[in-house]
N, C-alpha and C positions, 0 to 999 in steps of 0.2 A: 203419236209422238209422246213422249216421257214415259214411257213403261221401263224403265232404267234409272227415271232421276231419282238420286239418292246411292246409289250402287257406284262402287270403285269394284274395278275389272282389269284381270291381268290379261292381255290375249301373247299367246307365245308364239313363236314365228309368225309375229304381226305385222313385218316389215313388207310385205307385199302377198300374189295370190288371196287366198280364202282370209287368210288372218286379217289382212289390210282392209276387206271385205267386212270382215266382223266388226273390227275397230273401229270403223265408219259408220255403222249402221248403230253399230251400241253408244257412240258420241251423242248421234241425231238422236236416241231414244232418254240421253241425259244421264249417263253414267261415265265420270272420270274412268280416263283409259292409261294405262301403263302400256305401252309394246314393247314388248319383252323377244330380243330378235339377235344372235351370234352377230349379223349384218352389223355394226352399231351405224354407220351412215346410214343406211338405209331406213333403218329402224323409224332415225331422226326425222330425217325427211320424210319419213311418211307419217310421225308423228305432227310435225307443222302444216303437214300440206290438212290433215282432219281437224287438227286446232283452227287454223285458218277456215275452213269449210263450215263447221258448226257453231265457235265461238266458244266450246268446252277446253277445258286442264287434258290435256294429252300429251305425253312426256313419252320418250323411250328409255332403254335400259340397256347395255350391252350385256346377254345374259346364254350361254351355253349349257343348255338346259340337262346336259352330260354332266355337268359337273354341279352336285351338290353345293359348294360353295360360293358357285357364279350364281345358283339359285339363291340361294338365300341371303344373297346382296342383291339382288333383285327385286324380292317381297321386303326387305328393310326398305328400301330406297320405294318402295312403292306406299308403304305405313307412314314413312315420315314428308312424301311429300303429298298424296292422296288422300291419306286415313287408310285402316286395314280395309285387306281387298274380300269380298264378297260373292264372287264370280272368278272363277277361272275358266278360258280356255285354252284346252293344252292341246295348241293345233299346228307346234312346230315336228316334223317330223323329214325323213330322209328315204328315198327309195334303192333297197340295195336288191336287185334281182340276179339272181345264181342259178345256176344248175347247181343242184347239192351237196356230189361230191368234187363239183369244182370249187367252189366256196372254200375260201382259208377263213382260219379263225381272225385274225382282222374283221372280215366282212363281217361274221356272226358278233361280232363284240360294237362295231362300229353299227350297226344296226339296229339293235335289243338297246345300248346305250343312249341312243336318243326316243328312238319311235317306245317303247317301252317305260323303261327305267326312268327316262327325262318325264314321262308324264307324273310318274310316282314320287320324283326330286319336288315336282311344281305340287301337287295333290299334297303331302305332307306338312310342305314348308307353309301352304294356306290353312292349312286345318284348323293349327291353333287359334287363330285369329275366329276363324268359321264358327267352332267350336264355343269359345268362351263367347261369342256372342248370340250364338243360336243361330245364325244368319249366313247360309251358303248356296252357290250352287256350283258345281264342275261339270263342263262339258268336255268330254273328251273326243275330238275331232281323229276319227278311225278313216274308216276303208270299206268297201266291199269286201275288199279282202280278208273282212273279219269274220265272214261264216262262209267265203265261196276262196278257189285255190284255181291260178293257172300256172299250168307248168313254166319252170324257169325263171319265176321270180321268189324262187328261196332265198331268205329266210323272212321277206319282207310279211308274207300272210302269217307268220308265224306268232310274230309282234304282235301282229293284229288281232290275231286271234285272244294272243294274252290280253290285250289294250281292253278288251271286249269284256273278259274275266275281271281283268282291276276294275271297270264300272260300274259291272255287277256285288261284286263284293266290296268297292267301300258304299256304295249305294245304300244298301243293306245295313252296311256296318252302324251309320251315322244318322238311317233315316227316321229314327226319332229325338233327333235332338238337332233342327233346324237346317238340317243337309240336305241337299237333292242332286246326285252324281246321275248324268246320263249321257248319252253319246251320241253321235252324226256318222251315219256312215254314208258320204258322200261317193257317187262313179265317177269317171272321166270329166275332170273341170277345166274350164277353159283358164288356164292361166298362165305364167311367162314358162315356166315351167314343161306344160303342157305343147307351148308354142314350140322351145329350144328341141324338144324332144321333135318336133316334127320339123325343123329343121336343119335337123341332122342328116333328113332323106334328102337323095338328089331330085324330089319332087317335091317340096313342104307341102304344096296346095294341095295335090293329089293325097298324102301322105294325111291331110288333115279331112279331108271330104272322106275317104276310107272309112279313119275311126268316128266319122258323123255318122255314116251310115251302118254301123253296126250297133249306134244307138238307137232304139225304139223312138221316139222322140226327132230322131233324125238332128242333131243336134250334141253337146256339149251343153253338160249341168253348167250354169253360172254362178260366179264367187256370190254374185248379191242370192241366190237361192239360199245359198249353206246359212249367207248371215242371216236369214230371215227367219229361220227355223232357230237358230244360236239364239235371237233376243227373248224368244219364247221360253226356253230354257230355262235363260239367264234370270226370268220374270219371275216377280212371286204365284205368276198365271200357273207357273207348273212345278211347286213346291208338291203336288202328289204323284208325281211324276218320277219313278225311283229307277234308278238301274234300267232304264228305257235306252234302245238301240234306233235310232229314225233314219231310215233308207233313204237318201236321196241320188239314185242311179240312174233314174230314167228308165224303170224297168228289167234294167238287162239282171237282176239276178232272179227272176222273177221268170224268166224264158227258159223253156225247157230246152230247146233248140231247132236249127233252123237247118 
């Protein structure tokens, strides 16, 4: 415990799943939390239910990570009521799956605009702060989908791909002067998300045992896994730590096939 205290931390789509995950685990580790979350209720209430749980400053933000300007009333409002933030995770994102030429320019815009662009809106609008103090770290919360591709979910690996590139190059760009950019790329997590998507089928139970079992692990990665790996990051533990990708799938990209 306390490998955080002293650290203000923005988590984005923190309002529940992985984010809400992080947000909790980075409180218990003693770093003022900002959730940063489009949801604004949601946001809320999951910023009181972790104030309440730990006894830390937890506030949320209503913040559209699309939009440059909802960012940066987000990082203001997180300076003047935190102190500048030192940690981001930028682990709001949207899953848009296509066949490629069924894909309209909508999807391709609506897409690249959050899972993308929104991490580069949040990465920028922290920097300065990062910067004149010497003092950073960005996690960017990717995918598998960042070095592996299944048919029919275009353009979402696309994002990912690039998501993978922007960590590497600001990683690089900033890491001698108190920066440390790296990434998570998490597999199938169990979360409401995950649940709504399996009860979509006229089986959910069935529907959910399926994708257990085509995990090696025999299971669904848990949100508390991602955060545990997130605090590390976030720590001055991995300030040599540059442009690093951490797998957390359970194997499955690791499998040649079966």
């Amino acid at each position: 415990m306390g490998r955080l205290q002293g650290k203000t931390a923005i988590v984005t789509g923190g309002g529940r799943g992985i984010g809400a995950a992080v947000a909790l685990r980075f409180a218990r580790e003693g770093a003022l939390v900002m959730i940063a979350d489009v949801d604004e209720g949601q946001g809320r209430a999951t910023a009181l239910d972790i104030a309440q749980k730990t006894g830390v400053k937890v506030i949320a933000h209503r913040c559209d990570v699309a939009d440059p300007v909802s960012v940066v009333a987000m990082v203001d409002a997180t300076r003047n009521q935190l102190g500048p933030a030192n940690v981001l995770v930028n682990n709001a994102g949207i899953a848009v799956f296509r066949e490629p030429l069924e894909m309209t320019p909508a999807d391709w815009t609506r897409c690249m605009s959050v899972d993308l662009e929104g991490a580069w809106h949040c990465a920028r609008a922290v920097l300065t702060d990062m910067l004149t103090n010497r003092d950073g770290a960005i996690i960017n919360i990717i995918s598998n989908h960042a070095f592996t591709v299944i048919k029919d979910t275009f353009p979402y690996p696309v994002a990912k791909h690039a998501l993978l590139g922007l960590t590497r190059s600001l990683g690089l760009q900033y890491a001698d002067r108190g920066i440390s950019v790296n990434a998570i790329s998490p597999g199938y997590t169990d979360t409401q998300i995950a649940q709504d998507d399996f009860d979509r089928h006229p089986d959910p139970a069935r529907a959910r045992a399926e994708t257990e079992a085509k995990q090696p692990p025999g299971r669904l990665c848990k949100p508390e896994e991602v955060a545990a790996v997130a605090v590390l990051l976030a720590s001055n533990e991995a300030r040599f730590m540059i442009g690093e990708n951490i797998v957390i799938d359970g194997g499955v990209s690791i499998r040649m096939y079966e």
